[in-house]
Each structure stands twice: as C-alpha cells, then as structure tokens.
SERO-4910 file (N, C-alpha, C, O; in steps of 0.05 Angstrom, whole numbers):
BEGIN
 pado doro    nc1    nc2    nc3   cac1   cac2   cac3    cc1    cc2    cc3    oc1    oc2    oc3
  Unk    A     34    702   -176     54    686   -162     46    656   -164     23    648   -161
  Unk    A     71    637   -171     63    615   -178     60    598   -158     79    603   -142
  Unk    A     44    576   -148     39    565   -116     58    550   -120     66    545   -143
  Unk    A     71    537    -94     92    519    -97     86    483    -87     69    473    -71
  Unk    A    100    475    -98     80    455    -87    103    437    -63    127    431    -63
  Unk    A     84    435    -46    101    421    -18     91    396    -15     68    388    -19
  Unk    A    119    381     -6    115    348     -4    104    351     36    115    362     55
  Unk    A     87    341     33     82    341     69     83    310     74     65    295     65
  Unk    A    103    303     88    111    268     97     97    268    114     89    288    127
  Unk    A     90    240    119     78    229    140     81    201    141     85    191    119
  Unk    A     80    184    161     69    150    162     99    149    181     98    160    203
  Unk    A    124    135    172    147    129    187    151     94    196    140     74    188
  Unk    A    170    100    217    174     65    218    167     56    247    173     33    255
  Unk    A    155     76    263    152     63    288    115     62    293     97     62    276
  Unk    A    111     60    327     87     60    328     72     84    331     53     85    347
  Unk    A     78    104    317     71    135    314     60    141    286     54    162    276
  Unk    A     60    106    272     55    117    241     27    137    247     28    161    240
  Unk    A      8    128    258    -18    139    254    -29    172    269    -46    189    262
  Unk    A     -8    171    295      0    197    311      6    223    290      0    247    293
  Unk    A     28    204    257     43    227    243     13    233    221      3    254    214
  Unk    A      7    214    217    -10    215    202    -42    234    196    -54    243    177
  Unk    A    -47    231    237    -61    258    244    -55    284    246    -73    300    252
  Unk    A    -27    293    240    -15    316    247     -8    319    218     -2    343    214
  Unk    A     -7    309    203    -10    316    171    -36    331    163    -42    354    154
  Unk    A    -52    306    173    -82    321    158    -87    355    170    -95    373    154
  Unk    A    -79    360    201    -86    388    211    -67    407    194    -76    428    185
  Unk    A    -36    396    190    -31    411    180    -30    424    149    -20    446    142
  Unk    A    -47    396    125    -53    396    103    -86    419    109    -95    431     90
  Unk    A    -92    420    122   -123    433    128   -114    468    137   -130    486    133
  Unk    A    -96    472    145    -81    494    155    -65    502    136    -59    525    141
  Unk    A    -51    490    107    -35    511     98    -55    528     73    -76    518     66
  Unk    A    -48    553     62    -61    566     46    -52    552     15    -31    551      3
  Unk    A    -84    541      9    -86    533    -12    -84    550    -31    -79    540    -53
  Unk    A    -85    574    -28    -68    595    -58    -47    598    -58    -39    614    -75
  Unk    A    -30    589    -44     -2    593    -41     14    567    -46     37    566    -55
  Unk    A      0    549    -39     17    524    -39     -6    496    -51    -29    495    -45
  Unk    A      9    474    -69     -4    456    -72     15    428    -62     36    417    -66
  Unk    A    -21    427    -42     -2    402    -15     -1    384    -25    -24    375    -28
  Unk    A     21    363    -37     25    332    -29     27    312    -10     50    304     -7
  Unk    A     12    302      3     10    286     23     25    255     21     11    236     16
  Unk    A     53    252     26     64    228     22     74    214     46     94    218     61
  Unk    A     55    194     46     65    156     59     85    152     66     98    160     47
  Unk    A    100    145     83    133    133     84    127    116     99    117    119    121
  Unk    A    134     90     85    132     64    107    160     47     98    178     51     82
  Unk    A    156     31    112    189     17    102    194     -3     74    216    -13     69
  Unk    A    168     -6     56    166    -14     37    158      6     15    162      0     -8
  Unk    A    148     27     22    144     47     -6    142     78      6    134     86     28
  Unk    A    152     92    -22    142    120    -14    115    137    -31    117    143    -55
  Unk    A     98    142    -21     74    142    -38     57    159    -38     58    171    -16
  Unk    A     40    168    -53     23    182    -58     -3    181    -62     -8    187    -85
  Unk    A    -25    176    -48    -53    174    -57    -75    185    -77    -97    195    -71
  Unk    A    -69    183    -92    -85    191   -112   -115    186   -125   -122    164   -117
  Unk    A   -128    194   -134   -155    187   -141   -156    157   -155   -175    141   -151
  Unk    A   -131    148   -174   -133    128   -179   -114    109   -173   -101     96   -189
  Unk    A   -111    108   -143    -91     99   -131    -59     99   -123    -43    110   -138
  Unk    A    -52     89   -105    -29     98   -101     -1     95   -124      5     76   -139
  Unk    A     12    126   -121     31    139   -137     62    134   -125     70    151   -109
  Unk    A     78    112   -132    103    112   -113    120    140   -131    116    147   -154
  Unk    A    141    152   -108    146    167   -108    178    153   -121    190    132   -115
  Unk    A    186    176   -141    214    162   -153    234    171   -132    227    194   -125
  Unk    A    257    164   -117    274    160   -101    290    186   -110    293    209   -103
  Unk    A    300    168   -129    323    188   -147    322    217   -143    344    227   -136
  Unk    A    308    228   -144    300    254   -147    280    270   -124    281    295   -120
  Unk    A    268    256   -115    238    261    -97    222    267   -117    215    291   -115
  Unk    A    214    257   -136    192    265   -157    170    241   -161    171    216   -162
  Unk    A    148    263   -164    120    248   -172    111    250   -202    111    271   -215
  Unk    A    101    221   -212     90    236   -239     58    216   -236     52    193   -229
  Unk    A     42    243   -247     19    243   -244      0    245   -274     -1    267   -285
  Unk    A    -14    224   -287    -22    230   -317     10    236   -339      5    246   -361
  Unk    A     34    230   -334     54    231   -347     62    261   -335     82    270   -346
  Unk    A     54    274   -319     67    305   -312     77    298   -289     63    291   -269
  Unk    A    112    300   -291    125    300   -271    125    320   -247    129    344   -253
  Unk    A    122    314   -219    119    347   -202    144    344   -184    147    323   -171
  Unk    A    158    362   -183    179    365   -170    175    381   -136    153    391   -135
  Unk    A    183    382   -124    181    392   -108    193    416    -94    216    412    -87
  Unk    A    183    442    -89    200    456    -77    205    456    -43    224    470    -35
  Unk    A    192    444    -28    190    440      2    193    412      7    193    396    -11
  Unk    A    197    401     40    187    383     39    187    394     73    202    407     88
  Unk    A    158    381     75    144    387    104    144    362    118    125    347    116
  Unk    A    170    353    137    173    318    155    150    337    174    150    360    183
  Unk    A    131    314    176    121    308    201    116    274    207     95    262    213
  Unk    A    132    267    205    137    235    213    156    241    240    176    254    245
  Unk    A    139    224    253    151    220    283    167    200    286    163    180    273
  Unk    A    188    202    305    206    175    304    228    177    281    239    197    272
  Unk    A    232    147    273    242    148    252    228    137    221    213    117    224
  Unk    A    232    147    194    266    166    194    256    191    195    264    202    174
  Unk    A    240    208    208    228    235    195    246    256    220    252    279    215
  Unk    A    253    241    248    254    256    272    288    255    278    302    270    292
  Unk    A    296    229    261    338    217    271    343    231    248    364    222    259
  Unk    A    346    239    234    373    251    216    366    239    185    374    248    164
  Unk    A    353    221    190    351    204    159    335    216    129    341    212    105
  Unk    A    320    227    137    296    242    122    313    277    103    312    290     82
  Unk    A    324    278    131    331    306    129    373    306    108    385    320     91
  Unk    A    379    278    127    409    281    101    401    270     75    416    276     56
  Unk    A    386    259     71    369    256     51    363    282     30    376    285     10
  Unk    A    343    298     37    337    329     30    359    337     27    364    349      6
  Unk    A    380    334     44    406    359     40    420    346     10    427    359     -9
  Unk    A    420    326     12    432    313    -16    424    319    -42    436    323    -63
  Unk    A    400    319    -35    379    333    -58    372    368    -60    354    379    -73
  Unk    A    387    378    -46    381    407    -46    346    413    -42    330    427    -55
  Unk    A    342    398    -25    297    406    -27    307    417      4    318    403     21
  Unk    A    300    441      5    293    458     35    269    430     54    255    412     45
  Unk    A    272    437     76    256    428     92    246    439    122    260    459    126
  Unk    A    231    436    141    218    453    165    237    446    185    240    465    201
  Unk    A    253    423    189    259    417    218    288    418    220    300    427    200
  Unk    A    301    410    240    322    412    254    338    404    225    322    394    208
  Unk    A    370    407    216    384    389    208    392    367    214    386    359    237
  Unk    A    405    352    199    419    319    204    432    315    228    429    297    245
  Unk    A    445    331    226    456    323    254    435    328    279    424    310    292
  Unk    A    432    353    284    412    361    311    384    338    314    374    329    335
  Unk    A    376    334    291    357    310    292    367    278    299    352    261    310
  Unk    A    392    274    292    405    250    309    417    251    332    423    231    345
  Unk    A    424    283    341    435    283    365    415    277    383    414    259    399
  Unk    A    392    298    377    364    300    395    352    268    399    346    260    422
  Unk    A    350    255    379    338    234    384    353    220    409    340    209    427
  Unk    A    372    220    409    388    205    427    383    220    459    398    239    466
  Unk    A    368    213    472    365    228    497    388    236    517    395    258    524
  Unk    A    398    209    525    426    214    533    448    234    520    458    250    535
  Unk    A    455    233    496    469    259    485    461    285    491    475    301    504
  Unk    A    435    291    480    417    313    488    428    320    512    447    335    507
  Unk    A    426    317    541    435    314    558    460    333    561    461    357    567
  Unk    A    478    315    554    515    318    562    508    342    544    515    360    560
  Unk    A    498    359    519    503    374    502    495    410    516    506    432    515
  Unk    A    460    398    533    451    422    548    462    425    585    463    442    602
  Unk    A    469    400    580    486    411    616    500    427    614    518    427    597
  Unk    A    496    446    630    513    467    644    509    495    634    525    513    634
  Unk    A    476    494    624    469    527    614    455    529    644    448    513    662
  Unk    A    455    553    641    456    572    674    422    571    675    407    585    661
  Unk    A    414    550    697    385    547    697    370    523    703    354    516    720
  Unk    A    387    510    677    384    483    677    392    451    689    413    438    685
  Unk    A    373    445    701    377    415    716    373    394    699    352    394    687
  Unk    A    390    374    697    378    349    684    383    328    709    399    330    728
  Unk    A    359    303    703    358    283    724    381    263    722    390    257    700
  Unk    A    393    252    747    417    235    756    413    211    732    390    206    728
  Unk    A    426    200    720    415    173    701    446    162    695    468    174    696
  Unk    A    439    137    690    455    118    675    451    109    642    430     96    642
  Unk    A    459    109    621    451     98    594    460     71    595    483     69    604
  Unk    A    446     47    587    456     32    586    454     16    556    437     27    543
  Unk    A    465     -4    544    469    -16    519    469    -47    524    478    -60    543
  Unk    A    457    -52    503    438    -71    493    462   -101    486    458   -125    485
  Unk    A    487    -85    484    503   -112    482    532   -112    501    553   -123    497
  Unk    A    521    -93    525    537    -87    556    527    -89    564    502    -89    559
  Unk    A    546    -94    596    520   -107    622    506    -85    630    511    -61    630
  Unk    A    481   -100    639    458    -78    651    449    -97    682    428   -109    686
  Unk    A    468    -94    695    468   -106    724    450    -91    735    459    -69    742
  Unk    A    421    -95    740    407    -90    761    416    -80    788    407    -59    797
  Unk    A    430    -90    796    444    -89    831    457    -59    827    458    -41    843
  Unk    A    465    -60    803    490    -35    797    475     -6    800    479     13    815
  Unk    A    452    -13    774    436      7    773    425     24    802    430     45    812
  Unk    A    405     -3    809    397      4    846    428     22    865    428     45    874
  Unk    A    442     10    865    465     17    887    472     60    879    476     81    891
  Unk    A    468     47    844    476     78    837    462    101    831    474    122    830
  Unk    A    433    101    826    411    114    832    388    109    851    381     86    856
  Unk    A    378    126    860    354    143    878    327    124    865    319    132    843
  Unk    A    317    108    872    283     92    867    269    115    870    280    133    884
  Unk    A    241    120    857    236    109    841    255    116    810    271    134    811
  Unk    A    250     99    785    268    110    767    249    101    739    232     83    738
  Unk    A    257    122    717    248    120    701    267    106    674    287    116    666
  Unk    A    253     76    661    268     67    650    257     70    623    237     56    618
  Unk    A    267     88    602    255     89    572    284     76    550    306     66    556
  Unk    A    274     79    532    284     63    503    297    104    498    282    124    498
  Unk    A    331    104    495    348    130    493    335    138    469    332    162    468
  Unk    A    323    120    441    317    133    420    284    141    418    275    160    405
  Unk    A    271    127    431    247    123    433    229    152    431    241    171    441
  Unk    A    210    156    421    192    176    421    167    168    429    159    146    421
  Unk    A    147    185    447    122    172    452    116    160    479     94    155    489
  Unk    A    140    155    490    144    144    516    132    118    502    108    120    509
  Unk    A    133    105    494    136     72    484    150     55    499    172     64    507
  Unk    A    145     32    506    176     25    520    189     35    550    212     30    560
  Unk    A    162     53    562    175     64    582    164     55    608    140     50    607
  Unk    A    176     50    632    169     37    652    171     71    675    186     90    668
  Unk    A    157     71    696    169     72    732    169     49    740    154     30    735
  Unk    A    195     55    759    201     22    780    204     39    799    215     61    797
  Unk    A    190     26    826    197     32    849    223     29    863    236     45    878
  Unk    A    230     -3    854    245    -25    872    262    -36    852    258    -39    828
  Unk    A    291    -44    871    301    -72    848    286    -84    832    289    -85    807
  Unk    A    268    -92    844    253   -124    833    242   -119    805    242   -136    788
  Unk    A    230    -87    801    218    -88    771    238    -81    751    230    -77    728
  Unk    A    270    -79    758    281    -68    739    283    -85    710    282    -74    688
  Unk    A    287   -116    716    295   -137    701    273   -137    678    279   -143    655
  Unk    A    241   -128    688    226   -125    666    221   -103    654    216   -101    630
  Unk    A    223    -89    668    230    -54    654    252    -48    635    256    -28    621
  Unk    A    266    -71    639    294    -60    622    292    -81    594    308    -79    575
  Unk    A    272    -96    594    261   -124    579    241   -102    557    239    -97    533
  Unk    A    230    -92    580    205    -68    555    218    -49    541    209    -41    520
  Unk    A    235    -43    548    250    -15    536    268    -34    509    262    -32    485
  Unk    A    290    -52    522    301    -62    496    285    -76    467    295    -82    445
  Unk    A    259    -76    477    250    -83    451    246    -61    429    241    -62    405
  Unk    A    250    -38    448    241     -8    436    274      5    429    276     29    423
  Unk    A    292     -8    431    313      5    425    337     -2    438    333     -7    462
  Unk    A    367     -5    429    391    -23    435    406      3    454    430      1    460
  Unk    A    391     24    460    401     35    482    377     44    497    354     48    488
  Unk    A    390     48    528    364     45    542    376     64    564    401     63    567
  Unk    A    359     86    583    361    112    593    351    112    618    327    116    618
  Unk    A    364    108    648    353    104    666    364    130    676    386    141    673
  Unk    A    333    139    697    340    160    698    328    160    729    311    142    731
  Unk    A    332    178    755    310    184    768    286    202    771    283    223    758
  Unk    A    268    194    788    249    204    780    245    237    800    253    240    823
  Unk    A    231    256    784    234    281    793    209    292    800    199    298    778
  Unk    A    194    299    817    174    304    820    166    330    827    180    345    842
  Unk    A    141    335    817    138    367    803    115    369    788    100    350    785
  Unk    A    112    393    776     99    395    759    104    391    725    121    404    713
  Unk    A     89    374    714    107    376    688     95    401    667     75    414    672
  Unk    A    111    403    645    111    428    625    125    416    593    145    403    589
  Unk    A    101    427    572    111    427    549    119    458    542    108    477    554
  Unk    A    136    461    524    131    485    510    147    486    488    168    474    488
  Unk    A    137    501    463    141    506    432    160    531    432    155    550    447
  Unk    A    179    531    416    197    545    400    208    550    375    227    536    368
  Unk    A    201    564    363    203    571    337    212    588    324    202    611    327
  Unk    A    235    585    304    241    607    290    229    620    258    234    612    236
  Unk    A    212    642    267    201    646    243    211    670    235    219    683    254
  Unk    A    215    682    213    232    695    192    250    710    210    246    732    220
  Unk    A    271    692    211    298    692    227    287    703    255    305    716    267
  Unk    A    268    702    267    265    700    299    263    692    315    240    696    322
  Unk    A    275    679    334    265    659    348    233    668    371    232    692    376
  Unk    A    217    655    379    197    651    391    186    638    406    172    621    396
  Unk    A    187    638    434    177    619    452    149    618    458    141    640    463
  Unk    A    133    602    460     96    601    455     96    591    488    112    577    500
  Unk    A     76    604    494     61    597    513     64    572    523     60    554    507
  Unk    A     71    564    555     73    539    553     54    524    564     37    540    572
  Unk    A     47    502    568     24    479    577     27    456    601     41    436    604
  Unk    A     16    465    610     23    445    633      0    425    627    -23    429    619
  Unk    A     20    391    638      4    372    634      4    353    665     22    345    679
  Unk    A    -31    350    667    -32    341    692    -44    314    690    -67    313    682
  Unk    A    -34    297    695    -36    268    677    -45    249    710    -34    246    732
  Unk    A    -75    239    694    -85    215    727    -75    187    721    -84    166    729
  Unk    A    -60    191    708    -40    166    701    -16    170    726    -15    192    737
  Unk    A     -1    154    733     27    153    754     51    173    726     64    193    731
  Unk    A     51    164    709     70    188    687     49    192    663     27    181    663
  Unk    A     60    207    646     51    220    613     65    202    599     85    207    586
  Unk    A     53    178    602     58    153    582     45    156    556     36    179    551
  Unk    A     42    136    536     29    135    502      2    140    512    -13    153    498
  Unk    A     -7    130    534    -43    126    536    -45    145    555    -69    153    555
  Unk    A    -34    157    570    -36    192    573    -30    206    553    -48    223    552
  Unk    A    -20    209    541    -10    222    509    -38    229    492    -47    250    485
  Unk    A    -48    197    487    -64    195    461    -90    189    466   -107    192    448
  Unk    A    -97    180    495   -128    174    495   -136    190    510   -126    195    532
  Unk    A   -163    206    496   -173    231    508   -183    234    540   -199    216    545
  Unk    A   -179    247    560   -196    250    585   -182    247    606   -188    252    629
  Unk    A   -154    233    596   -127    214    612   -111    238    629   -102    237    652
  Unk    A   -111    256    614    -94    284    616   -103    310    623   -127    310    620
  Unk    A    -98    322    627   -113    354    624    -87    368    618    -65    365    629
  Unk    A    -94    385    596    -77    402    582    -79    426    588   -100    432    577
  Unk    A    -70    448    602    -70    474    612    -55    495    594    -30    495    595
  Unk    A    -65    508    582    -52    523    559    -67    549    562    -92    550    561
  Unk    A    -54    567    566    -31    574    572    -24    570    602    -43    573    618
  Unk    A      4    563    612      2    548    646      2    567    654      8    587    640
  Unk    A     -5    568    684    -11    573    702     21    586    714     33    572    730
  Unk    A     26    599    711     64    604    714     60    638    721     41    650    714
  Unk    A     85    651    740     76    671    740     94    687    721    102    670    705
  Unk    A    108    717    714    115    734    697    147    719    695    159    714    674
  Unk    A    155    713    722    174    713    736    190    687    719    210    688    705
  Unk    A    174    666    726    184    638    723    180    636    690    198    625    676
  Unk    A    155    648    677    167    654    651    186    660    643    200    642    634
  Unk    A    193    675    643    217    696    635    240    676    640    254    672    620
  Unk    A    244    669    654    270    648    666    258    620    645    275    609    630
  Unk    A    233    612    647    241    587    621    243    593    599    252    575    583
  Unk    A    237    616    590    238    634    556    274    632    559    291    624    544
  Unk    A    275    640    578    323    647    572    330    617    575    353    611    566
  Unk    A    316    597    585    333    572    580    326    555    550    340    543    534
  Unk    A    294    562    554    290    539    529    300    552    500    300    538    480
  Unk    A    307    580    499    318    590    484    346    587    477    353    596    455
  Unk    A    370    572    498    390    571    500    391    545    492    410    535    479
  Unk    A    372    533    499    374    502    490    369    497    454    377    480    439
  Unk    A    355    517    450    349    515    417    379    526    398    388    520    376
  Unk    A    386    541    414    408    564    406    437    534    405    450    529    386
  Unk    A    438    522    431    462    501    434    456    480    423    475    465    420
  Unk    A    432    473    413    432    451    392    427    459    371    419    441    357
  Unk    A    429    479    360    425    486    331    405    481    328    406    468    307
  Unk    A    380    484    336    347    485    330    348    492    301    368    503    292
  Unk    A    326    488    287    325    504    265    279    500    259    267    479    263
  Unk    A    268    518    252    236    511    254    221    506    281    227    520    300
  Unk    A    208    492    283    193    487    311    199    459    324    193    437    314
  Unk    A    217    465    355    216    445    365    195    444    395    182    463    402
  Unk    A    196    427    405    182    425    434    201    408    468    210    385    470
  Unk    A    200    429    486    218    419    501    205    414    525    196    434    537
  Unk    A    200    382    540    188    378    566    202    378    580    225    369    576
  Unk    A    196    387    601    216    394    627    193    401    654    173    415    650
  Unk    A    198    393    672    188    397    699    197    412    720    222    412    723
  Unk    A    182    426    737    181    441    755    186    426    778    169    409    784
  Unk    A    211    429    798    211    415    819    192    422    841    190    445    850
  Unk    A    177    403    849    166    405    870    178    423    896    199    419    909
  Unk    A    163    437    898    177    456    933    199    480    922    195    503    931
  Unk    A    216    478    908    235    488    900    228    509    865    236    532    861
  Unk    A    215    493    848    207    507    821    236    509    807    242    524    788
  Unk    A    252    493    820    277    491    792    272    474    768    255    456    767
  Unk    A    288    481    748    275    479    723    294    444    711    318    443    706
  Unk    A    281    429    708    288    405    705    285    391    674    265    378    668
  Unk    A    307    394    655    299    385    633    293    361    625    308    344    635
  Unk    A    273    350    608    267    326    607    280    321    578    304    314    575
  Unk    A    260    326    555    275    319    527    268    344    509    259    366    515
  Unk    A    271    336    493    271    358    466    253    347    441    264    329    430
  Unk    A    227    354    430    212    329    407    225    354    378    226    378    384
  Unk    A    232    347    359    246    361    343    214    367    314    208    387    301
  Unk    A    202    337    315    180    345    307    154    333    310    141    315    300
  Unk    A    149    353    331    121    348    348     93    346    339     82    351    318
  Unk    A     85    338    360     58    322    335     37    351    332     36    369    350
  Unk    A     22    351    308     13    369    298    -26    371    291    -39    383    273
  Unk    A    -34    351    315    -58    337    306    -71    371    322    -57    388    334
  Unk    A    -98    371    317   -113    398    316   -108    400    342    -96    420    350
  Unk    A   -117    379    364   -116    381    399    -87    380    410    -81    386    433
  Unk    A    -63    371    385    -34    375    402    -23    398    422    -32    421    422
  Unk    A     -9    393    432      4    414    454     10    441    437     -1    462    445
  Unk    A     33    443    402     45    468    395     15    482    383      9    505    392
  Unk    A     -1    470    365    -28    478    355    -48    496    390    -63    516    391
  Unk    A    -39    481    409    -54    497    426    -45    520    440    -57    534    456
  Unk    A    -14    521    429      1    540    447      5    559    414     20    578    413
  Unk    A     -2    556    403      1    571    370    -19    591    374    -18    614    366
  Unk    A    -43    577    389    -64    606    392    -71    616    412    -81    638    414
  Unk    A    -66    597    434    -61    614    459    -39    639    454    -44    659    469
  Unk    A    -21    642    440     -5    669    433    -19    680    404     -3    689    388
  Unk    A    -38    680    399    -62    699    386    -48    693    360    -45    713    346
  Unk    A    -38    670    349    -26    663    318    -47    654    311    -64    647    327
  Unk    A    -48    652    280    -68    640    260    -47    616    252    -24    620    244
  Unk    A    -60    589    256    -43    563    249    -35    568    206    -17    564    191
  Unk    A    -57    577    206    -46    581    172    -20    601    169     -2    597    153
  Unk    A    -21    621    189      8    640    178     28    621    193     50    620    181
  Unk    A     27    610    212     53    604    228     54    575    212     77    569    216
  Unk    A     45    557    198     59    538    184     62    542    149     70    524    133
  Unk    A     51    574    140     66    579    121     89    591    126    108    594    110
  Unk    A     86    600    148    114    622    154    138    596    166    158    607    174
  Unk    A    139    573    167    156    562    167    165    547    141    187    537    138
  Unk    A    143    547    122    149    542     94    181    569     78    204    568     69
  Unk    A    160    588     83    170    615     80    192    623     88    205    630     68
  Unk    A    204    626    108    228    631    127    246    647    115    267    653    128
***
C-alpha cells in the first residue's frame, strides 16, 4: 500500500500563529509514519511554505503542489490546523473544495458560520436543552451606545471580538464605566463585537467527532480557571487553570449533554472534530452554550488530546481515522 502524503497546515494570520504551530508538531508526532508522509506547511500572509533541509520550499498556489530536488509532490489530504483565520472562517477550506484535495474540518460554509459567534447562536437556538446567554452584536461602523447596552443587559457582561478565537480581545465589565474600553479592546480584534451576559457556573469543554461515518462524543473537561474568566493567559500559561478530564458529571447530566452537543454538530453540519464550551448554571445545572472551536488546538496537553484518551483512544488511530473516514 502506497503511503499518502498529507499537507498538515499550520502558522495563520492571527495571534494563534504559534498555538497552531504547537498542535501541528503533536499531531505530525501522532500520525503513522507507514501510512502517511507528513508535510508540515507555514501559512502566513506573505508565503506558503515548506521547511526543508535546505531551506524554505514555497508552495505553488495553483495547484497546492511542492517540488522538492525537481520531484513535484501532490497532495492527497490536507490536515488545517491553523486557528483563526484562514484555517478556522471558510477560506482554507473553499479553497480545497476548488481544488478537489479532501480535508479534516468543517466545510466553507459551517467554518464561516461558526466563526461568527453571534450567528452560531440564532442557528442552535431552540434545540430542546439548550440555553444561550442574553447579548447584543454590535458593528464597528454602527452605534455602540454604552447607555443602550447597560439599559439592555444584566452587568456583569462579557465583551469579545464575534470573530475572534482565543478569547483575545475579550473583556468582563462590571459597570457602565468599563464598557467604552472594553468595546476599544475588542474592535481592534474584529469589526464585529458580541456582548453578552455573564453566566455563572461551572464551565465545560467537550470533543465531537465523526469517525468512519459515526459520530462520537469524548469525555468532557471541566475547566476551573483562578483567573475571573478562561482568557488567552488562562488558556496558554501553565498552572492558571486546572483541567479535569474526564469531569466530574454524573450518568445523568451526561447523557443530556451527549443529545445536545450532538444536535448542535448535526444543525451545523459538523463534519471531523469539533469542540463545544458551554457552562453549567450555577444552582440549576442548565446547559448554557457558549461557542463552538471548529479546529481546536491539538498541542499534546490540549483539552480534545486529553479527552481522546480519557475515552481509551490511541491519538495515532483517531487522527488517522480522520484522515481515513
């Protein structure tokens, strides 16, 4: 059997280049080297590239092809793990479709719907289960009256960037008074901006995956963050967080987030492995959706890698088996 050879992306255009870049290497270290020969390719907003022994290989456009010593390599896969954009909005992937190269993640569309948090939203309201928090979207070249906001949502409130990944750009405000700069941090992160209130609870990641036509819900993780939220520096700097894998949940409340986050993959057209945060209300345990990451980071200590073997998977079959499908 002849190995195939897979393009595995990485780098992107936001501040996640280096986030995608760690979740390449686990997952270049994880696929079966008799089966597949990995290309590891760069995407930055000036080149698409290849590292090579004798330096970097730009990748021809036209085609998605590399040539190496004069031997052109074509590609039969291509593995996005670029976070943000273009690997996570739609760009990467209508791209691939144009070119007929298969790929792991959501399609064009579900990857630009998802990115958009506010859409996300209006698309999963009203599956039997599911709560989303009170919010306003607001835009970058419409008013964003402070007074309006306050009068029309519940303090404290959470103000992020609608496209944003990473929580970048993201504020809590207590009061009027911090909205004017909260809404200052977010627009630098994006021309729409997602105010939402704040819900308090326990929060929860969890992984879903369809592998040879099945869908699969993994174990989920609760994150208990000594930060005030699960900001970038709860996210990425070690000791900030505690990651609970598999959570602490009983048969019961499983079962009930397996039928939603399943419905949510099913109504957006999921396609491969996505990840959906959502919180537990305090006192009550209703199920509160937060967002949807379409392609989640993949570094050895990430949330899906820890919920991959908390359900007794070998990371090498479950990211060839999404090669595979």
């Amino acid at each position: 059997m002849s190995r195939k050879n897979i393009a595995l992306l990485a780098g992107g255009f936001t501040g996640e280049y280096d986030v995608s870049v760690g979740s390449a290497k686990n997952i270049a270290a994880n696929l079966d080297a008799e089966q597949f020969n990995v290309y590891t390719i760069f995407i930055t907003r000036d080149s698409w590239f290849y590292e090579s022994d004798k330096g970097n290989i730009t990748i021809d456009k036209n085609d998605f092809s590399l040539t190496i010593d004069t031997q052109k390599i074509k590609f039969d896969f291509a593995f996005i793990t670029v976070h943000g954009s273009p690997g996570e909005d739609g760009k990467l992937q209508g791209y691939f479709d144009m070119l007929g190269i298969p790929y792991n993640t959501c399609d064009a569309t579900t990857s630009a719907i998802t990115m958009n948090k506010a859409y996300t939203k209006a698309i999963v309201h009203g599956i039997h289960g599911l709560n989303t928090a009170r919010s306003m979207q607001l835009f970058s070249n419409g008013m964003h009256d402070a007074s309006t906001v306050a009068a029309t949502l519940k303090f404290p409130l959470f103000i992020k960037p609608n496209n944003g990944g990473s929580s970048v750009g993201m504020s809590k405000v207590y009061n009027g008074a911090g909205l004017a700069a909260a809404f200052e941090n977010a627009f630098k992160e994006d021309d729409q901006v997602l105010v939402e209130e704040f819900i308090k609870g326990r929060e929860f990641s969890i992984g879903i995956v369809r592998l040879q036509g099945k869908i699969k819900v993994l174990p989920a993780t609760e994150i208990i963050s000594s930060k005030d939220f699960f900001d970038y520096e709860a996210k990425y700097t070690p000791g900030v967080s505690e990651e609970i894998t598999p959570a602490d949940l009983s048969a019961e409340q499983n079962e009930k987030i397996t039928e939603i986050v399943t419905e949510v993959y099913l109504r957006l057209n999921c396609r491969g492995m996505v990840r959906v945060d959502f919180i537990l209300l305090e006192n009550t345990g209703e199920f509160y959706f937060i967002e949807i990451n379409t392609t989640p980071g993949q570094s050895a200590n990430s949330l899906i890698p820890q919920q991959v073997r908390a359900a007794g998977m070998n990371l090498k079959d479950f990211y060839g088996d999404l090669i595979r499908r």
